[in-house]
C-alpha positions, 0 to 999 in steps of 0.5 A, spaced: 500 500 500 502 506 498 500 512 502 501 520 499 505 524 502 506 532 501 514 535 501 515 542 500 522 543 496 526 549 493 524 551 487 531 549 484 531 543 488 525 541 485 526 543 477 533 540 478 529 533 481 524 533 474 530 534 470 534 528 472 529 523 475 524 525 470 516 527 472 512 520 474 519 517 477 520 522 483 516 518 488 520 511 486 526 515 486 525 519 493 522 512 496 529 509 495 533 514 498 529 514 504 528 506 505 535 505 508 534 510 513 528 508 516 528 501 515 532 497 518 533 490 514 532 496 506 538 499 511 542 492 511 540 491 503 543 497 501 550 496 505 550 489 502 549 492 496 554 499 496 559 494 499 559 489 493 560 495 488 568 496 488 569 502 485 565 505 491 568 501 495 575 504 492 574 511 492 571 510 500 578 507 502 582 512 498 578 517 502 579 514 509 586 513 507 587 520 505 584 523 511 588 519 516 594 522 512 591 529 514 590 527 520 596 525 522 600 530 518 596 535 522 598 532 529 605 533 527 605 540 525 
């Protein structure tokens, strides 16, 4: 079942969402950005599904590892 939910957007957010996700398909779109933070077991679905993706998963541990660099080179300083 499906139940009908009002947001209230910037006019630039929401002339930019119907032109990258397309009228008809915003409802699906926010729907899948939302489910892993509410729903516990969507939330383990899309870990799973973000840890399989290895370019991702790539970039994640360049960004971590680049942190930590920053973070030592800012302790020695």
């Amino acid at each position: 079942m499906h139940r009908k939910l009002t947001i209230t957007l910037d006019e630039a957010v929401y002339e930019a969402l119907h032109r990258k996700v397309g009228r008809g398909r915003i409802s699906q779109f926010v729907e899948e950005l939302v489910r892993p933070h509410v729903l516990p077991e969507a939330m383990d679905a899309a870990y799973r599904e973000m840890a399989a993706d290895a370019a991702r998963e790539r970039e994640a541990l360049e960004w971590s590892e680049a942190t930590g660099r920053d973070a030592a080179h800012d302790e020695a300083g």
